[in-house]
DOLOLUM-885328 format. One record per residue (C-alpha): residue in one letter; chain; y, x negated, z negated. Coordinates in steps of 0.05 Angstrom, whole numbers. Example, Ala and Ser with C-alpha at 12.3 -4.5 7.8 and 13.67 -1.06 7.14 Angstrom:
REM residues 2
[a, A, [-90, -246, -156]],
[s, A, [-21, -273, -143]],
END
This chain:
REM residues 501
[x, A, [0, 0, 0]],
[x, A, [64, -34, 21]],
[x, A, [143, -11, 0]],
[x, A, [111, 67, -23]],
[x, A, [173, 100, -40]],
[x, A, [167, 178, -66]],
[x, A, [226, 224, -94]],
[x, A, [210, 296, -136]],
[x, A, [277, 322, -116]],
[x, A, [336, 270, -142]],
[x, A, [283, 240, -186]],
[x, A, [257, 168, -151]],
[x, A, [182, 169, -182]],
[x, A, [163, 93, -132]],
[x, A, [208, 43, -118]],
[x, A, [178, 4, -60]],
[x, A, [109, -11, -90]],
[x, A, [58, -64, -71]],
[x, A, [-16, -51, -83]],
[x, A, [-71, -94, -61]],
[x, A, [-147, -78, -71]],
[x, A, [-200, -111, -40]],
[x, A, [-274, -100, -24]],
[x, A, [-325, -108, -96]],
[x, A, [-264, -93, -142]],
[x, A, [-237, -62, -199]],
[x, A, [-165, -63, -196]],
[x, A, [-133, -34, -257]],
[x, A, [-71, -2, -254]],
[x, A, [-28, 9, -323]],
[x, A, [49, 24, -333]],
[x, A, [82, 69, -395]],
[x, A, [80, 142, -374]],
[x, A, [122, 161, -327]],
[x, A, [115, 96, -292]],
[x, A, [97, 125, -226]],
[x, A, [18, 110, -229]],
[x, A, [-19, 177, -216]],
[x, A, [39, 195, -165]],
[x, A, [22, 136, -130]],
[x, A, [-56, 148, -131]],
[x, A, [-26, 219, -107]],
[x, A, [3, 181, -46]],
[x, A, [-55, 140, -36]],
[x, A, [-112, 202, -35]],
[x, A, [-63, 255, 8]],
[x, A, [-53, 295, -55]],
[x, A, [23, 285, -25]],
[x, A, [16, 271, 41]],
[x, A, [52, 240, 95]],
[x, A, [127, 252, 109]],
[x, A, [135, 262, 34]],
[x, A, [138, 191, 20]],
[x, A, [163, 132, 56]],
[x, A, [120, 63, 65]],
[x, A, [57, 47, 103]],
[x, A, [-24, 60, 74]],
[x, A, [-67, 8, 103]],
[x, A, [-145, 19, 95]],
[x, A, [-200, -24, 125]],
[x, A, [-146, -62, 170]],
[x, A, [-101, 0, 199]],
[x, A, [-52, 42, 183]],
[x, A, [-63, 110, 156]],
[x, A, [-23, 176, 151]],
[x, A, [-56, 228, 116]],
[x, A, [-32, 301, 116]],
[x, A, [-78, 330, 62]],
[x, A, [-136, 293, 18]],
[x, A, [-199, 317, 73]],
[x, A, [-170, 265, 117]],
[x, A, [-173, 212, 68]],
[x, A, [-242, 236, 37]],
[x, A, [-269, 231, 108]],
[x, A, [-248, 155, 110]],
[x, A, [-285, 140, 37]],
[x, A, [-219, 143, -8]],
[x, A, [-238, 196, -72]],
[x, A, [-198, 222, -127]],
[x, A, [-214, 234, -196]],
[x, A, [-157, 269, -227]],
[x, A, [-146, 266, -304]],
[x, A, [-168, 334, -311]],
[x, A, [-239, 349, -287]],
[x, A, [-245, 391, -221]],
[x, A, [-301, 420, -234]],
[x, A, [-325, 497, -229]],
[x, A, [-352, 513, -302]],
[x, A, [-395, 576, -286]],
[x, A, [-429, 541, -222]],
[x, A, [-486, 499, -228]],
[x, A, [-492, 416, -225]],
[x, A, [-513, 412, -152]],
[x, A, [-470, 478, -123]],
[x, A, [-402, 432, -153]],
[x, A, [-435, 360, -118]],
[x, A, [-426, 394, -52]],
[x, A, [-369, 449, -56]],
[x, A, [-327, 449, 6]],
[x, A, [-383, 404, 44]],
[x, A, [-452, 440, 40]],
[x, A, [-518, 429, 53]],
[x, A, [-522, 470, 108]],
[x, A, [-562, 485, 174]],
[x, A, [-524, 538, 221]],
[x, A, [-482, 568, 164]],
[x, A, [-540, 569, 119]],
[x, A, [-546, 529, 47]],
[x, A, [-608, 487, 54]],
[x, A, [-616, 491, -30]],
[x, A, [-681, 458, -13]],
[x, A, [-646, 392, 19]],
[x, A, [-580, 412, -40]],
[x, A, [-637, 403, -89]],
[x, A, [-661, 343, -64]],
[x, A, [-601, 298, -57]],
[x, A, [-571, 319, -118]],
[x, A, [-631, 287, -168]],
[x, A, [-614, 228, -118]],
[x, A, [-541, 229, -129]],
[x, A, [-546, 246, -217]],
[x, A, [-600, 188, -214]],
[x, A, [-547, 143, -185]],
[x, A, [-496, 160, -234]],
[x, A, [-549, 155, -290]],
[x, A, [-563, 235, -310]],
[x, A, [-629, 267, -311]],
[x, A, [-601, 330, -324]],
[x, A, [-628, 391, -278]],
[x, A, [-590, 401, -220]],
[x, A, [-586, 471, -233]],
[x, A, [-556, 461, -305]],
[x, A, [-487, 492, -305]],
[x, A, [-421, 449, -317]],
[x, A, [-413, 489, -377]],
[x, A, [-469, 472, -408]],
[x, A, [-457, 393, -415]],
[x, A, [-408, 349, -440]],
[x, A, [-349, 317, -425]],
[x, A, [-383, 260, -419]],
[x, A, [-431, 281, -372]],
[x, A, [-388, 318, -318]],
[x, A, [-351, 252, -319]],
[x, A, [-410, 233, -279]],
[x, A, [-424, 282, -242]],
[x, A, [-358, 281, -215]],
[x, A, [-373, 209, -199]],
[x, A, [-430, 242, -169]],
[x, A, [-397, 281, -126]],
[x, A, [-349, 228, -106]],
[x, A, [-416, 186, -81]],
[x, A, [-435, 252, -45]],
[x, A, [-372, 241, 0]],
[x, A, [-395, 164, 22]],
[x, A, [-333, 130, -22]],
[x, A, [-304, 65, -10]],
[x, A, [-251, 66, -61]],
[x, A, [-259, 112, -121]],
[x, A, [-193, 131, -152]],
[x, A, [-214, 140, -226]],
[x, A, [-141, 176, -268]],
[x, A, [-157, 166, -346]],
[x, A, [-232, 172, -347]],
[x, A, [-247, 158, -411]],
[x, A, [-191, 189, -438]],
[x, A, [-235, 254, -473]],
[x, A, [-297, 216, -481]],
[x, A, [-328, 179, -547]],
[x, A, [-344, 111, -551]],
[x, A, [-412, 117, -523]],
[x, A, [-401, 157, -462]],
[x, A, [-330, 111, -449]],
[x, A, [-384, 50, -453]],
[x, A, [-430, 90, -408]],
[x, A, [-378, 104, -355]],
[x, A, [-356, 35, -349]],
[x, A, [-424, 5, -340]],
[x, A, [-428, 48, -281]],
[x, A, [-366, 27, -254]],
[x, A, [-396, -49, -256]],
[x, A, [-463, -17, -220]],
[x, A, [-410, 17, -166]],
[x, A, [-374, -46, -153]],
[x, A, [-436, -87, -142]],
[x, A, [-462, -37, -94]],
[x, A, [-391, -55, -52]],
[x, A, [-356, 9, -75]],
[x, A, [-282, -15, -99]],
[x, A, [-255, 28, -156]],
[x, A, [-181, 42, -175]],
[x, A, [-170, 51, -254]],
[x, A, [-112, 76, -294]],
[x, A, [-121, 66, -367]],
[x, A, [-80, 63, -425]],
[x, A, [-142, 35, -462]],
[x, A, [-124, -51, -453]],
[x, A, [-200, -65, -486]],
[x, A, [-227, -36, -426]],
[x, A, [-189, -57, -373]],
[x, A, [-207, -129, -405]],
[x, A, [-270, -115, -395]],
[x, A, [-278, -90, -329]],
[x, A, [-221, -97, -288]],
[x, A, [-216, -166, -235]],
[x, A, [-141, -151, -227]],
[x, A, [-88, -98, -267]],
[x, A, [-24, -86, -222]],
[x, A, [32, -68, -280]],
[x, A, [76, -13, -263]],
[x, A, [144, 5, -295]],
[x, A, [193, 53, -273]],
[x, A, [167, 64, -214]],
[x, A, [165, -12, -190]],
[x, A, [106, -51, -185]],
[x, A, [126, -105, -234]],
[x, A, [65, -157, -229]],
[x, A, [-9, -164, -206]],
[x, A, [-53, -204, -254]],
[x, A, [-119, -238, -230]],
[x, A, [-179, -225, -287]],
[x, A, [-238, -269, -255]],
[x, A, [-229, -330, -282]],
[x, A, [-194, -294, -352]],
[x, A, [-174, -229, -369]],
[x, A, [-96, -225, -393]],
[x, A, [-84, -216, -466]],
[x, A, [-69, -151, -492]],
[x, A, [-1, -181, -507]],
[x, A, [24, -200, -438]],
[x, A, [1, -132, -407]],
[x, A, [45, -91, -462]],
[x, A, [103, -140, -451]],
[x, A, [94, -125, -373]],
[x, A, [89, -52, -386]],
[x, A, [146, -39, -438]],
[x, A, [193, -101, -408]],
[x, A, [195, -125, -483]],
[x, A, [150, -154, -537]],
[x, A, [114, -103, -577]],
[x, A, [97, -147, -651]],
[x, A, [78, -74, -679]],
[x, A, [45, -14, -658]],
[x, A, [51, 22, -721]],
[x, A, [126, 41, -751]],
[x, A, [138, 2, -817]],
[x, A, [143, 54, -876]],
[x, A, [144, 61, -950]],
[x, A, [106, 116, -963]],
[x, A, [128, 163, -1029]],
[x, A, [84, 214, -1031]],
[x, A, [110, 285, -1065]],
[x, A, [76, 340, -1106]],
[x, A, [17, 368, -1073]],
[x, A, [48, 419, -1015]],
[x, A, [-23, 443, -977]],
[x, A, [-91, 448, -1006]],
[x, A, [-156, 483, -972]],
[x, A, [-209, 500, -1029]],
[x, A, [-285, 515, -1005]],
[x, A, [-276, 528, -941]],
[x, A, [-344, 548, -897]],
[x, A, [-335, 564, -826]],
[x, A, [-391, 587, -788]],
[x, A, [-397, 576, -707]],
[x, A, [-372, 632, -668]],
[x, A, [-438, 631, -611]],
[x, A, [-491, 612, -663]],
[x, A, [-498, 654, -714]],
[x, A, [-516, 625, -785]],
[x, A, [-501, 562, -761]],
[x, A, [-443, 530, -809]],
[x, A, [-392, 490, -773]],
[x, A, [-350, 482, -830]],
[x, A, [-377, 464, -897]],
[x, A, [-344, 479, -968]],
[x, A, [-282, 434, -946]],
[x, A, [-236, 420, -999]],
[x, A, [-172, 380, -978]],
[x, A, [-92, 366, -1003]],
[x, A, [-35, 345, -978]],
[x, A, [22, 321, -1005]],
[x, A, [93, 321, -995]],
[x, A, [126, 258, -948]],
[x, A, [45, 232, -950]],
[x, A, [0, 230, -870]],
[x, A, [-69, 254, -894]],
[x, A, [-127, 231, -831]],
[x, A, [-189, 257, -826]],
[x, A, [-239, 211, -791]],
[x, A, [-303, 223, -755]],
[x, A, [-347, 212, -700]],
[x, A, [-336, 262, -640]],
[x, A, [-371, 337, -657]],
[x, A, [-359, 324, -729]],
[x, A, [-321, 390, -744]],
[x, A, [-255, 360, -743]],
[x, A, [-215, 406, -691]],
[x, A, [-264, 465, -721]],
[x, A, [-235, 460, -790]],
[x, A, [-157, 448, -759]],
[x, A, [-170, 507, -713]],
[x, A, [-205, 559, -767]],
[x, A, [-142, 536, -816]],
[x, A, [-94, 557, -757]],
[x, A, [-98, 629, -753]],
[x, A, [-166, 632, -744]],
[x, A, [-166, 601, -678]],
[x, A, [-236, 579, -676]],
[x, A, [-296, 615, -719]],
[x, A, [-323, 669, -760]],
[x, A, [-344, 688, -821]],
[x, A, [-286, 649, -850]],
[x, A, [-285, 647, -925]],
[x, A, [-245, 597, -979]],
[x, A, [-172, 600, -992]],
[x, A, [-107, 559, -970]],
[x, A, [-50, 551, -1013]],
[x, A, [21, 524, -1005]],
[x, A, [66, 494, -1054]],
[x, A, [23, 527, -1107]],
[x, A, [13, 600, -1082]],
[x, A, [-47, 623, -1043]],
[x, A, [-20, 639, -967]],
[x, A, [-58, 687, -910]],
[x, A, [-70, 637, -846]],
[x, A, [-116, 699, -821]],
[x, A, [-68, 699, -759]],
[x, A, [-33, 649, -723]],
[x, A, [33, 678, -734]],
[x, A, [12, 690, -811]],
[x, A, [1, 615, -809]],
[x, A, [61, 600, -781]],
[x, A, [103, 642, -823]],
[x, A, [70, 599, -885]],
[x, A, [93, 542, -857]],
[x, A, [36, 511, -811]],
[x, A, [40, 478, -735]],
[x, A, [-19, 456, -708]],
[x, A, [-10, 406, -648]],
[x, A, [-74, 416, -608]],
[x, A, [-111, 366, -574]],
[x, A, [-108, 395, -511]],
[x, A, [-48, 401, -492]],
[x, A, [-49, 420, -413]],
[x, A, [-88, 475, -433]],
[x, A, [-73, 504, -501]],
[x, A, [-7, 471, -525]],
[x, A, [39, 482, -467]],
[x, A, [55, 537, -399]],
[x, A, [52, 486, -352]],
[x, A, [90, 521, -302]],
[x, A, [143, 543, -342]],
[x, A, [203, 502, -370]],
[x, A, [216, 451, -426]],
[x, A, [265, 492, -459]],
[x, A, [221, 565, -459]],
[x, A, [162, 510, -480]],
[x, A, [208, 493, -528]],
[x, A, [226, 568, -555]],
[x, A, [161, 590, -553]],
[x, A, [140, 600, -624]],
[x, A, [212, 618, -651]],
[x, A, [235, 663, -593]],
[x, A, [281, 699, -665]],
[x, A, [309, 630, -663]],
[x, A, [353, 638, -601]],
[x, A, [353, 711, -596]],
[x, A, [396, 779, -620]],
[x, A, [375, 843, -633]],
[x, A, [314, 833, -582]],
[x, A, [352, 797, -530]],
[x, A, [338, 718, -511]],
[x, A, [401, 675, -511]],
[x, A, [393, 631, -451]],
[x, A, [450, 587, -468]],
[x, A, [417, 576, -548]],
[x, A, [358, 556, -517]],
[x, A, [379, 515, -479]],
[x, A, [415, 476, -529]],
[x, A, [355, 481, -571]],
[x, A, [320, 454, -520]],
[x, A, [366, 399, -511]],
[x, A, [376, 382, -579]],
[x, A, [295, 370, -590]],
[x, A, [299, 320, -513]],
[x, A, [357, 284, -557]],
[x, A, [312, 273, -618]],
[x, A, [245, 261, -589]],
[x, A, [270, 222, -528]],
[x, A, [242, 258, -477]],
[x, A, [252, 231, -409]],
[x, A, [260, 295, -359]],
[x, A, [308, 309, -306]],
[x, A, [333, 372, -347]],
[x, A, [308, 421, -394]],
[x, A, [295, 473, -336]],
[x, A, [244, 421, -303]],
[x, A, [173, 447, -307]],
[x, A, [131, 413, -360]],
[x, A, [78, 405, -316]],
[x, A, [121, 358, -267]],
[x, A, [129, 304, -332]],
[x, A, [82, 251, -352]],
[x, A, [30, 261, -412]],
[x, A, [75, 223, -460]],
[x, A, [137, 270, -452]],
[x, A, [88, 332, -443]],
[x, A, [68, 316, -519]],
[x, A, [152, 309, -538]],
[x, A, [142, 376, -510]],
[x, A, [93, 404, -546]],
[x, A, [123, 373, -614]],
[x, A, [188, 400, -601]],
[x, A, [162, 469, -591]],
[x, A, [126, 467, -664]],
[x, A, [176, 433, -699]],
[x, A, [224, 490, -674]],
[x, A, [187, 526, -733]],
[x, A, [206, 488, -787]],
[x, A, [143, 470, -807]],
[x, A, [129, 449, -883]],
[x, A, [57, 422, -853]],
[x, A, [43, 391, -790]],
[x, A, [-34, 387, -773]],
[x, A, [-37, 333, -710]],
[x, A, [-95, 332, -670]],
[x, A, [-104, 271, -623]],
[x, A, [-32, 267, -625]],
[x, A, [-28, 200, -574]],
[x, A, [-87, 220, -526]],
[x, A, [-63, 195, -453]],
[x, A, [-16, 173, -483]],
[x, A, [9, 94, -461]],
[x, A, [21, 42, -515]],
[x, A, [104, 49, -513]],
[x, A, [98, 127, -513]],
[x, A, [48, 115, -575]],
[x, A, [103, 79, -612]],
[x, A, [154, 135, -600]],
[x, A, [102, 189, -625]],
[x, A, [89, 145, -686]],
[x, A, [156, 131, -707]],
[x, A, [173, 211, -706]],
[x, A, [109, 225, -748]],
[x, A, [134, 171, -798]],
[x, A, [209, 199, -799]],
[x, A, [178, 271, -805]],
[x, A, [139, 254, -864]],
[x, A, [198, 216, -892]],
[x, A, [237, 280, -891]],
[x, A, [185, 311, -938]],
[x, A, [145, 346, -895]],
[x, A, [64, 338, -902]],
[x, A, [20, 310, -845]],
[x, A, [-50, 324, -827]],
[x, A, [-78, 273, -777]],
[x, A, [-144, 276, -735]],
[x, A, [-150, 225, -690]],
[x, A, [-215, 192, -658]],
[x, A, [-181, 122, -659]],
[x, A, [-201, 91, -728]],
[x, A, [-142, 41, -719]],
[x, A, [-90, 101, -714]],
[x, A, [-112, 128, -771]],
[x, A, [-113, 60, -810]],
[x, A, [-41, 43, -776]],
[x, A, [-12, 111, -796]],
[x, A, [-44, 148, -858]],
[x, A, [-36, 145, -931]],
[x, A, [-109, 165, -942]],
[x, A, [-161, 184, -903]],
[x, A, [-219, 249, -914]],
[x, A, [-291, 218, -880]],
[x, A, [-321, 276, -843]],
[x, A, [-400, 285, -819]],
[x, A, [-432, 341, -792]],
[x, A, [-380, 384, -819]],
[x, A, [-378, 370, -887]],
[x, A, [-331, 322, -921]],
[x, A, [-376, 262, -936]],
[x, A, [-319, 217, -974]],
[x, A, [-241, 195, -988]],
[x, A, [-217, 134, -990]],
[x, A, [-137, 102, -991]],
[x, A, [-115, 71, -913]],
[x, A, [-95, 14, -946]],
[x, A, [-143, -40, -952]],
[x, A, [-192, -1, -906]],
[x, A, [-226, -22, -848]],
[x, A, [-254, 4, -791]],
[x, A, [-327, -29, -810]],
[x, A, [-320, 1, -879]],
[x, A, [-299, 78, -852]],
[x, A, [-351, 71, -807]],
[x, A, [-405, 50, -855]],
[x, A, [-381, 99, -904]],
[x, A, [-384, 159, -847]],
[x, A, [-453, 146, -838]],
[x, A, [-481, 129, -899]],
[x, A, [-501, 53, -890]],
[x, A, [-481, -5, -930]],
END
């Protein structure tokens, strides 16, 4: 890709940017968000085809102009988008070959769809059925069978945006030994990642993007860069601290759960939640830690109006008095926000615009007598882009059109719109880049210095350890220990989680 240029209106998202990626590679490509790198994948694929940018594509030796993304899936080039593209309700091998069937005279072969799909899943490293449903694996596993579907296509160069971005530690591990298997077959693989350990460990180059302008190219076959000299390149600055300084003085205790059981809403009798008690206190960030299907976003989600459950039974209580959080607005009213971990798909109207994002839970906030005051909100609105620093071209841009760091700003500013006395943050820095992080940490530290109470899940142990006051161990939905941050390690959270020594 030579001198890509690409505007969103007045907005310049590339400044002339270089990419080179050869044959056998995997070229990592990193940048803060908002540094142009899934627009440019966007250019590269034919998500936004050509006259909508300016520069020239060259693949295998010639020049190519693609008006939609068939025309590049017919040379080999495959996208992987952040979120999954994948059809829940249809089976494994009907989403491999959506839009190019197994067919004979307008007629699905499923013999011959059968067939190449245990081929294609064995490739990727699945042995699940072929006519399993999407909705009936994990994460984890449709990662691959996107992958799989990708290799259905014949791909050259697999565009990979955030892969391992929902996945645990073993599927993350999984994904990128296949990437290793891909690249020694001659497929050549484009990664963006916010996770530096591993791009370290996979990438042989890492192109560094920053406002829209490819900044460097580093080579990673003789050594891969430090950690260090990839943030400086990213951020423009030396980072000596990825967690705020703070002197934590913890308050009376402001939220407390007492022996609370939540049973799963599809399985009947089975107990998702089990006799959790928990406290918070004033100006103190409470984490809970735990591997991945632990019951973490269960428990945040039952507390929050009931969001997730039934047959909810134990008591919360705020500042001393026992509070209904039967309904989200209930819990709201008592003083809860619950950031969700999702937030393209549960935390924000993607379509809509940062400042009715922003109103959203407190529409009584910037209306009279029944009747929204544009102007309020949109000095609400502003107010929050102020505070949080939220890069965006104006509060009546669509949410959807900023990158996953200012979509969170976003999604903070709506909840702490509310006033909340607790904040329960779930994942609060997934897909999010290492500046971004920073940001996000230093308003979690200012909000807890203003008094407020902070309830952390995150599936980084480091976050937690950078971050929290004290941490609550969770297994198999049961609070299996407590322990201060300080002093911790990762090796002794981890050994206390499961029980070893």
């Amino acid at each position: 890709m030579r001198a890509i240029c690409k505007k969103f209106h007045e907005v310049v998202a590339l400044r002339h940017v270089d990419l080179l990626v050869r044959r056998n590679e995997i070229h990592a490509v990193v940048g803060e968000n908002g540094a142009g790198k899934s627009t440019l994948m966007k250019v590269l694929s034919g998500v936004y085809p050509h006259p909508e940018y300016t520069g020239d594509i060259w693949f295998d030796g010639e020049v190519r102009r693609f008006e939609g993304i068939r025309q590049s899936e017919q040379l080999g080039i495959v996208i992987i988008h952040q979120e999954l593209a994948l059809i829940p309700q249809l089976s494994i091998a009907e989403n491999l070959f959506l839009g190019h069937e197994q067919a004979k005279r307008g007629v699905i072969d499923w013999r011959r769809t059968h067939e190449r799909a245990v081929e294609l899943l064995r490739q990727v490293g699945l042995d699940e059925s072929p006519s399993t449903l999407i909705d009936d694996i994990g994460v984890g596993k449709q990662q691959l069978v996107e992958i799989a579907k990708a290799l259905a296509k014949d791909v050259k160069l697999l565009i990979l945006d955030e892969p391992t971005a929902s996945l645990n530690e073993d599927d993350s591990k999984a994904l990128l030994e296949l990437l290793k298997r891909l690249r020694a077959s001659g497929v050549a693989c484009v990664l963006i990642s916010h996770k530096l350990n591993e791009i370290a460990e996979v990438a042989d180059a890492v192109t560094v993007l920053r406002d829209g302008s490819s900044i460097e190219t580093m080579d990673c076959r003789d050594a891969p860069p430090s950690e260090a000299a990839i943030v400086r390149a990213m951020v423009g600055r030396e980072m000596k601290d990825r967690y705020p300084p703070r002197s934590s003085k913890p308050g009376e205790v402001l939220f407390e759960l007492k022996d609370w059981w939540v049973e799963h809403p599809l399985h009947v009798g089975r107990e998702a939640v089990k006799g959790v008690n928990l406290n918070v206190r004033r100006g103190e960030i409470v984490g809970i830690a735990g591997l991945m299907g632990a019951g973490r976003t269960e428990l945040a989600m039952s507390v929050f109006g009931r969001s997730w459950g039934r047959r909810i039974r134990g008591s919360a209580w705020m500042a001393g008095r026992e509070v209904d959080v039967s309904t989200v607005r209930r819990a709201v009213k008592a003083g809860l926000a619950y950031v969700t971990e999702d937030r393209k798909a549960l935390g924000l109207v993607l379509h809509d615009s940062i400042a009715r994002n922003t109103s959203l839970c407190r529409l009584d906030g910037i209306s009279s007598r029944g009747v929204i005051d544009d102007v309020r909100e949109s000095e609400v609105a502003n107010d929050f882009r102020q505070r949080l620093g939220t890069r965006c071209a104006s509060v009546e841009q669509k949410v959807g059109e900023l990158s996953g760091g200012n979509q969170q700003k976003v999604v903070l500013s709506k909840w702490l719109f509310t006033e909340p006395d607790l904040l329960i943050l779930d994942e609060p820095t997934r897909g999010i880049d290492v500046g971004a992080k920073f940001e996000i940490y230093s308003l979690i530290a200012n909000l807890a210095a203003e008094g407020r109470a902070i309830l952390m899940i995150s599936s980084e142990l480091p976050e937690l350890l950078g971050m929290c006051d004290r941490l609550y161990l969770m297994n198999e939905g049961a609070f299996v220990g407590e322990m201060p941050a300080a002093g911790a390690t990762q090796e002794t959270v981890m050994h206390a989680l499961l029980g070893t020594h």
